[in-house]
C-alpha positions as CSV (number, residue, x, y, z in Angstrom):
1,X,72.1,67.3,101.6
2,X,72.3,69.7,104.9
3,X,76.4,70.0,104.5
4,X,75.7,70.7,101.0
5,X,73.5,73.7,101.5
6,X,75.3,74.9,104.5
7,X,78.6,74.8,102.2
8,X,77.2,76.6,99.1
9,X,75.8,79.0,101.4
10,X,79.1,79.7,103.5
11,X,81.0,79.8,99.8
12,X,78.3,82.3,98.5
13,X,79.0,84.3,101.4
14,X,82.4,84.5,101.2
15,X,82.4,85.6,97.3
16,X,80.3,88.2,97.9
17,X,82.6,89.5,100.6
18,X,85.4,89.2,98.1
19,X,84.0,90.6,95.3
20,X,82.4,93.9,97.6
21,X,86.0,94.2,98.9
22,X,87.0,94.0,94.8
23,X,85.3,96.7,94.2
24,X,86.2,99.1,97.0
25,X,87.8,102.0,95.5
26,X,91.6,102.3,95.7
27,X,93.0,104.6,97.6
28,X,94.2,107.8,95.8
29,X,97.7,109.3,95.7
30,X,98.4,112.2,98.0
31,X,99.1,115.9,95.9
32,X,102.5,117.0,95.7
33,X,100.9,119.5,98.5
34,X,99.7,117.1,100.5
35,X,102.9,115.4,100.5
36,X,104.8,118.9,101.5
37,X,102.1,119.3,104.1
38,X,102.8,115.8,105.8
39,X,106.8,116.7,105.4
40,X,106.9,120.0,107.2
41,X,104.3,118.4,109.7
42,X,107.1,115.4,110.4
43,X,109.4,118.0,110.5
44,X,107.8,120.8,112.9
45,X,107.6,117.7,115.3
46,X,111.1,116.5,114.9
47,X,112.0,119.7,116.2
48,X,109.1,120.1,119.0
49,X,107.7,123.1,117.4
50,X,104.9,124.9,119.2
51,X,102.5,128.1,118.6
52,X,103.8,131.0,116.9
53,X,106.8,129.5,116.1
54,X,105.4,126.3,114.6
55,X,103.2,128.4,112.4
56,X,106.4,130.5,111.3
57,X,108.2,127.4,110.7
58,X,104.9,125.6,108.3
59,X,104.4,129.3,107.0
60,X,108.5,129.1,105.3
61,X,108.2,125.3,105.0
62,X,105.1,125.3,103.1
63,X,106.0,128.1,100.9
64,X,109.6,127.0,99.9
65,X,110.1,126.0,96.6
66,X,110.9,122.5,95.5
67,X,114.8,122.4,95.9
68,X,117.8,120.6,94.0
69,X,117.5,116.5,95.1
70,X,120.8,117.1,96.9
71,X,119.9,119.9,98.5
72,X,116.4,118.7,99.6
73,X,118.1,115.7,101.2
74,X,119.9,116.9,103.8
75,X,122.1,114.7,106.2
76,X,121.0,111.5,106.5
77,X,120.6,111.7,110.1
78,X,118.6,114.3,109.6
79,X,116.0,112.5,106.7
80,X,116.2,109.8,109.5
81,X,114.4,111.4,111.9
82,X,112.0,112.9,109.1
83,X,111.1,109.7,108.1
84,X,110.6,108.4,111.3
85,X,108.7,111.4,112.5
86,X,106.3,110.8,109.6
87,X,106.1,106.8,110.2
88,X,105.0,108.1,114.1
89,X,102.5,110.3,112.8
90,X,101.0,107.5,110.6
91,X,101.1,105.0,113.2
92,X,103.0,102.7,110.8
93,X,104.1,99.3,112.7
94,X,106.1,96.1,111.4
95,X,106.5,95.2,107.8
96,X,104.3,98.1,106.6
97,X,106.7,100.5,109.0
98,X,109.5,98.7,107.6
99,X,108.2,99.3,103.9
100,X,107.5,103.1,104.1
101,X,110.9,103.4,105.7
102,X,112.6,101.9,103.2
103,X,110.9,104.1,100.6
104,X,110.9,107.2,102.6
105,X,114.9,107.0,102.9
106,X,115.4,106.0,99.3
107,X,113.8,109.7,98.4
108,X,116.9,110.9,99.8
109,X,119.3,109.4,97.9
């Protein structure tokens, strides 16, 4: 009867962790300006960017205008090192590294 109670008390325990964690709220999308922000960011630190002229740099980055998909792209070297300035920033490791990687690159093509 003990290992009966102490089970359905451990099980109800657990469900209510699952259903709490259920009903956590997702995580929202970032704006497209959010997304501009965390690209110039990346990119100011790619190229080890400091005071004024970091501030010129975000100043013209922030306030370019979305460009043509080839354009935007770049060299791939250069979307590279984007994309892995960004991943750093995030402090992205393994799979989930791996994953935004994958997608971060694919924006280039």
């Amino acid at each position: 009867m003990k290992k009966w109670l102490a089970m359905l008390a451990a099980a109800s325990c657990v469900l209510s962790f699952a259903v709490q964690a259920a009903d956590a709220p997702a995580k929202k999308a970032p704006t497209a300006q959010q997304q501009k922000m965390t690209t110039c960011n990346a990119e100011a630190k790619t190229k080890a960017l400091k005071g004024d002229e970091r501030k010129a740099f975000m100043k013209e980055c922030l306030s370019k205008k979305k460009e043509a998909p080839a354009a935007a792209a770049g060299t791939q070297q250069d979307k590279m090192k984007s994309c892995n300035a960004e991943a750093k920033t995030k402090a992205l490791k393994g799979d989930e590294r791996k994953a935004f990687m994958k997608g971060c690159l694919a924006k280039a093509a």
